[in-house]
N, C-alpha and C positions, 0 to 999 in steps of 0.2 A: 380454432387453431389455424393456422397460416406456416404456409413453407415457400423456401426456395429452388429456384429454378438454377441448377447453371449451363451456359451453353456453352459451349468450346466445339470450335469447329477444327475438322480431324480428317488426315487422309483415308482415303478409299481403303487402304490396306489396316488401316489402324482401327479403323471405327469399329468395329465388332470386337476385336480385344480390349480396347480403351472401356467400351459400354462394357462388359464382364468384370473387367478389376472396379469398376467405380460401383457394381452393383456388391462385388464381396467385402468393398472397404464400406457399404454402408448407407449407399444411395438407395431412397425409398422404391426409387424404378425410373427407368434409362427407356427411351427412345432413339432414334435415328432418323433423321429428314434431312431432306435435300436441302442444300445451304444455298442453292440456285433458286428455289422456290416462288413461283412468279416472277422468273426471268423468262427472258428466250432462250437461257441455256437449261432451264429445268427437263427434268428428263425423266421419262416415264420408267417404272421399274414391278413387271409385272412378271407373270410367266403360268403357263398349262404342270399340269402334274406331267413329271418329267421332266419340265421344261424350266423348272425355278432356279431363275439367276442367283450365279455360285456365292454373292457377294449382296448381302441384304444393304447398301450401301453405295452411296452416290462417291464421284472424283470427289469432288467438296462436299464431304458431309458434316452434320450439325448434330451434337451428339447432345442430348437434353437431360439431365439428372433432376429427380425431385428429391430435395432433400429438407430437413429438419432446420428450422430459423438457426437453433442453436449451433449447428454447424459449422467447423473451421474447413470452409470450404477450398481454404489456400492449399492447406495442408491435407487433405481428400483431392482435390486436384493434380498436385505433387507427384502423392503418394502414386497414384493409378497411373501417371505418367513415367511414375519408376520402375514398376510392375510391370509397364509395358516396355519398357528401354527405349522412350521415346522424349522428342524433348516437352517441354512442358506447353500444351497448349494455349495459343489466345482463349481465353472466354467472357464472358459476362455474368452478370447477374442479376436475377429478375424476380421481385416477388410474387406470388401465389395467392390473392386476399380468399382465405373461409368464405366459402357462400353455399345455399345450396343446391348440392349439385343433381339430386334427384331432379326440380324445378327446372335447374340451366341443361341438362339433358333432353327432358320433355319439351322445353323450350324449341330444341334444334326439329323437331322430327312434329311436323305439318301434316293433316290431312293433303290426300294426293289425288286428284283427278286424273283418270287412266280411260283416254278412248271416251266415247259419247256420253259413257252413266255409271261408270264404276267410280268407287271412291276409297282408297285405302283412308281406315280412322285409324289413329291411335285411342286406346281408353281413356283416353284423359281429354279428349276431344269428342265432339259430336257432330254427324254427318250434314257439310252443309246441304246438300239435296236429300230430304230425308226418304223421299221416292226412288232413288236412284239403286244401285247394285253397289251396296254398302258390304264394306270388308272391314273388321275390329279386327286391329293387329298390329302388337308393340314391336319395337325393336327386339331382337333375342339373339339365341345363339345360330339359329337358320340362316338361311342364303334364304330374301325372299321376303321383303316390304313393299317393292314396287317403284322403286327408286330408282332402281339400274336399267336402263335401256333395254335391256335381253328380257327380261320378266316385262315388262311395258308391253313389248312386241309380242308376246305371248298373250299377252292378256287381250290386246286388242285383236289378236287373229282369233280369240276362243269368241269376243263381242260380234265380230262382222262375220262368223260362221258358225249360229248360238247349236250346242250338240246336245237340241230337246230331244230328249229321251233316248241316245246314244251312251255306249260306255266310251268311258275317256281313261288312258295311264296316264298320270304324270311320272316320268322317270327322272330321278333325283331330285324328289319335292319339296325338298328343305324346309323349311315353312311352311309346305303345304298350299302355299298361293294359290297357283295355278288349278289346282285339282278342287279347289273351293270357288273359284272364278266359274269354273265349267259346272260345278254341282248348282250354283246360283243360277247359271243359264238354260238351266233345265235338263240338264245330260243324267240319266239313269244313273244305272251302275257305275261308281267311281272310286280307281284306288292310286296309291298315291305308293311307292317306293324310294328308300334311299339308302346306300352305305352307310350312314352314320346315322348309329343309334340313338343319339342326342336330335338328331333329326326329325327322327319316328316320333318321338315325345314330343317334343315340337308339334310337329303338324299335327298328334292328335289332339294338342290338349286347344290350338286354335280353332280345329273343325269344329270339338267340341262348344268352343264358346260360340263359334258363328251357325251353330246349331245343321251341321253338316252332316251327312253321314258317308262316310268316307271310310275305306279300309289302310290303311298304310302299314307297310312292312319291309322287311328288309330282305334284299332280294333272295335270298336261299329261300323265301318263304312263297314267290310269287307263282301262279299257277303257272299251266300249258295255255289258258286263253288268250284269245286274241280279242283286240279291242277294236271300234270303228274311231277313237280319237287318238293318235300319242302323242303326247308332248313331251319334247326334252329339253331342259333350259339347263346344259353342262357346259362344258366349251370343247372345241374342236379335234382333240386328239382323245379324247374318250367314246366322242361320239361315232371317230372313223372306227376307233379298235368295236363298237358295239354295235356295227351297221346290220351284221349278219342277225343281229338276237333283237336288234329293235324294226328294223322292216317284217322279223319272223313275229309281232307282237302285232301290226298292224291286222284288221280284216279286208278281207277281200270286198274292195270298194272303199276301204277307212282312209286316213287319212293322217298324214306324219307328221307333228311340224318341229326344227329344231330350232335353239337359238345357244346364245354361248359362239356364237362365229362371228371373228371381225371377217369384216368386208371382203379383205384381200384374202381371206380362209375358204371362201361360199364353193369357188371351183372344186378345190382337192373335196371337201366333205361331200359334196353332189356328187363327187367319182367314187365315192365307196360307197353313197347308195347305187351308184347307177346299177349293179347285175340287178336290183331290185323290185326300183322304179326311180321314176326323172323327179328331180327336185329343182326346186327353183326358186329366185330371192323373192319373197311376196313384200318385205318392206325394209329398209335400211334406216339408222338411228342411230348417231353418233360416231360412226362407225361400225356397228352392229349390225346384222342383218339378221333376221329369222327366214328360213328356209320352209319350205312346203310342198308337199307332194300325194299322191296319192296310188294304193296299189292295183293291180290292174283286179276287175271284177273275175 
């Protein structure tokens, strides 16, 4: 089976009602992307919790409908333009060829070299250094393959400071990445935490495969101890509001590191640890920086 694409590009205030009426008249499923897309007017559209822009949608946005070959797409076009009291927009049309997509999925997502010997594999792949600090682990619903920058800088600050036979937290371990990064480098006791309970599943069910032992829970569950490693890979206003309960988690001599903070973030989040202890950027990446610190003995 094969389907079509339509694209009609939509103003800023339209795009999100436009994509609604074209999903109830019958569109298989509607996206939104920047219609500037690889210009120099493209434009980033991100935001921290709290912080999420009002308008999931660019000035010139690109509204995408997958629809049914059989479809009168003039009149689904129309229609959703009349639903919305708008006038009827330019678009295109583009076809969809059947292929498959399990294949062209696995296709996109590459074993990843992380720092001197780490390796994220997918299952479907096999580790090219078969000596190295090899990690199995697919795509899912976690934060946390090793792609993004913030999770790289973690992983490389847990390689060039290995925590043999130290306990380590990961706090908010999506995936469980990091907390399996540090369990491979010889760090003892290791648990892993996160709000989302599709998370917890997650990261146990890849400890389990990479033969980990790890505890992971969701935090109303986590003890009073304190750790000599924490790591948090969140972003910047979670981190500030949690300075007081993750510096309270470090050991006396442990050692903190965050990441989730652009660049221009590193001051203000170092100032909510500072009644603490002193943090400082140990390495910047894209923008990114991971922060580091330690509390006093």
């Amino acid at each position: 089976m094969s389907w079509i694409e339509i694209v009609a590009e939509v103003a800023l205030a339209q795009a999100e009602q436009y994509s609604d009426a074209l999903m109830e008249l019958g569109a298989l499923s509607v996206s939104v992307e920047d219609a500037d897309e690889g210009t120099e007017a493209e434009q980033p559209l991100f935001g921290e919790p709290g912080m999420e822009p009002k308008e999931s949608a660019w000035e010139r946005s690109r509204v995408v409908a997958l629809t049914p070959t059989d479809c009168n797409h003039a009149d689904l076009i129309e229609q959703a333009a009349a639903q919305c009291r708008m006038p009827v927009p330019a678009y295109s049309l583009r076809p969809v060829a059947d292929q498959d997509w399990v294949r062209l999925t696995q296709s996109q997502f590459e074993p990843i070299k992380i720092g001197n010997n780490i390796w994220v594999v997918p299952s479907w792949h096999t580790a090219p250094e078969p000596d190295a600090i090899v990690l199995e682990l697919d795509p899912g619903l976690a934060f946390g393959t090793g792609s993004h920058p913030t999770t790289r800088l973690c992983m490389e600050w847990l390689e060039a400071h290995p925590p043999v036979g130290k306990t380590v937290m990961d706090y908010g371990c999506g995936s469980g990445i990091l907390a399996m990064v540090a369990k491979k480098l010889g760090a003892g006791q290791v648990e892993g935490v996160d709000i989302d309970p599709q998370a917890i599943t997650s990261a146990n069910f890849n400890a389990e495969r990479n033969q980990c032992d790890i505890a992971f829970s969701l935090p109303d569950k986590v003890s009073n101890a304190t750790y000599d490693v924490v790591v948090a890979n969140i972003l910047s206003n979670p981190l500030k509001l949690m300075a007081p309960m993750l510096a309270a988690k470090v050991a006396a001599g442990g050692a903190l590191v965050l990441s989730g903070v652009l660049a221009r973030q590193a001051d203000e989040v170092a100032a909510a640890y500072a009644p603490f202890m002193t943090l400082t950027v140990w390495q910047e990446r894209d923008g990114w920086v991971a922060l580091h610190g330690h509390r006093a003995s």
